[in-house]
N, C-alpha and C positions, 0 to 999 in steps of 0.2 A: 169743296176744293181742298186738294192736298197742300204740302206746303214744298211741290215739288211744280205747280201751277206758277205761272208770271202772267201778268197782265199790261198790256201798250194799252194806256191811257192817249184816245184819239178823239179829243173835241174839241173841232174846228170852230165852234159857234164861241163867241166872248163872254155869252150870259152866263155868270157864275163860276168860270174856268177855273179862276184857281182858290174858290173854298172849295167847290165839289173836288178838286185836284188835291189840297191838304188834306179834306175829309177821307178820302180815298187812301192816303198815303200813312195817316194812320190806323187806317183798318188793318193794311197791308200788313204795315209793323207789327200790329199786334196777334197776325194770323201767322206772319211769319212767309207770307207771299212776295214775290219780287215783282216790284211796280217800273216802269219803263215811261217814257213819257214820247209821245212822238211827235217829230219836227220841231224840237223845243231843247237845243241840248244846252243852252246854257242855264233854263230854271230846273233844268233836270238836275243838274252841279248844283246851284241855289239851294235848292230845297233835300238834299245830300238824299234824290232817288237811285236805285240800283244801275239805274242805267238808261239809254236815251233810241229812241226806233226810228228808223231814218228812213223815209218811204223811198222807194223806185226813183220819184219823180226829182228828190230833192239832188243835186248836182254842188252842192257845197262840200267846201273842202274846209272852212274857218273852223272848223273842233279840233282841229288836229294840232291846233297852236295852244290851247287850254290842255293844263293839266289840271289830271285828275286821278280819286284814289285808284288802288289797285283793282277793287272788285266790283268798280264802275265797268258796265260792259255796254257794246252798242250792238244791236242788230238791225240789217236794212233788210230791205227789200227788193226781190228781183224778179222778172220774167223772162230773163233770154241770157244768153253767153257777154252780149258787152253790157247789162246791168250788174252781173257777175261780175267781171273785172272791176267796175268802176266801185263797185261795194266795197272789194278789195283795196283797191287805192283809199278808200274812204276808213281801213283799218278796220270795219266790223267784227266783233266775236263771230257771228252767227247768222246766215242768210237764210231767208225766208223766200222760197219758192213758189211758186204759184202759177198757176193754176194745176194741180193734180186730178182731179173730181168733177169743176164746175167747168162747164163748157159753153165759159164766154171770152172776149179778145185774146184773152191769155191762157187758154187752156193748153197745158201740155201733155196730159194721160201719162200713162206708167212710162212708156218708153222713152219721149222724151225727156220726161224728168229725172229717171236714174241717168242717163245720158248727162244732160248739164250740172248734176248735182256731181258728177264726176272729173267736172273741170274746175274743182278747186277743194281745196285742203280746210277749209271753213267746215263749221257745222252747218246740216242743212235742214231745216226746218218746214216741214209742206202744211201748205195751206190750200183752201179752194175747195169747196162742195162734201167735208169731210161731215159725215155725220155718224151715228151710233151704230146703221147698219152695214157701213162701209169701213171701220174702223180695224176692224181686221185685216184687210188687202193691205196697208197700209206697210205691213211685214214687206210684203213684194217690193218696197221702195228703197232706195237707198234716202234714209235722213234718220235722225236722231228724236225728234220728237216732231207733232204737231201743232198747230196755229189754226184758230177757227171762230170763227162770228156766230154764226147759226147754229154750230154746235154747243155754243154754252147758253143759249139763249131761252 
C-alpha cells in the first residue's frame, strides 16, 4: 500500500473494537495511511482519526454541530440520486458510489453511474465488484478514485 491508500475501519462486532481500532491507527500513522472510522464519528474526533465514513443507511445529521479540525474529512455512501442529496446535506468530502461491477440490489453499470455521479459537485468514488482484471475500464467512469473489499483482500 501506498500512502496515497485510506482505509474505513468497519467492525460492527464489540470484541476488541477499539485496541484493534488503536492498533490500526498507529500502524496507519506510522505508514503514513488515512484511517476513517465508520458510523462512529464522535470516537473518530476522540481518537484525532483522518476522518469518519458515514454508510448510506445512516440518516443522522448530529456531526454537523461538532467541530472539528481542518483535515478531518467525511465520506458517505450512496446508491441512487436521493442518497446523493442526503450525503450532501450531511456535508461529506466525498461519495462513494456503488454499485459499478457487482450486480446485486444496487448495481448500477457504467451508464448509470457516470449518469448520478454527475449530479453533484462532490468527489465520487466507485465501489462494487472492482477487481485487478477490471481495473482498467474504470477510466470509462467518471470518479476520482476507487473503493473496494475483495480487491485488497
Amino acid at each position: 500500500m501506498d500512502n496515497n491508500t485510506s482505509i474505513i475501519y468497519r467492525n460492527y462486532e464489540k470484541e476488541n473494537y477499539l485496541s484493534n481500532l488503536i492498533k490500526l491507527k498507529n500502524y496507519c500513522k506510522k505508514k503514513r495511511i488515512k484511517l476513517y472510522l465508520s458510523n462512529n464519528f464522535k470516537l473518530a474526533l476522540k481518537l484525532g482519526l483522518d476522518g469518519a465514513y458515514i454508510p448510506s443507511y445512516n440518516s443522522e445529521l448530529s456531526h454537523l454541530y461538532y467541530n472539528y479540525k481542518k483535515n478531518f474529512s467525511l465520506i458517505g455512501s450512496a446508491h441512487n440520486l436521493k442518497e446523493i442529496r442526503f450525503k450532501e446535506l450531511q456535508k461529506v468530502n466525498k461519495i462513494v458510489l456503488s454499485s459499478v461491477f457487482k450486480k446485486n440490489k444496487n448495481y448500477l453499470g457504467f451508464y448509470k453511474f457516470n449518469l448520478k455521479s454527475k449530479f453533484t459537485s462532490k468527489e465520487v468514488i466507485a465501489l462494487g465488484g472492482i477487481t485487478k482484471n477490471n481495473l482498467k475500464r474504470l477510466e470509462l467512469i467518471n470518479c476520482s478514485s476507487f473503493a473496494g473489499i475483495s480487491y485488497f483482500e
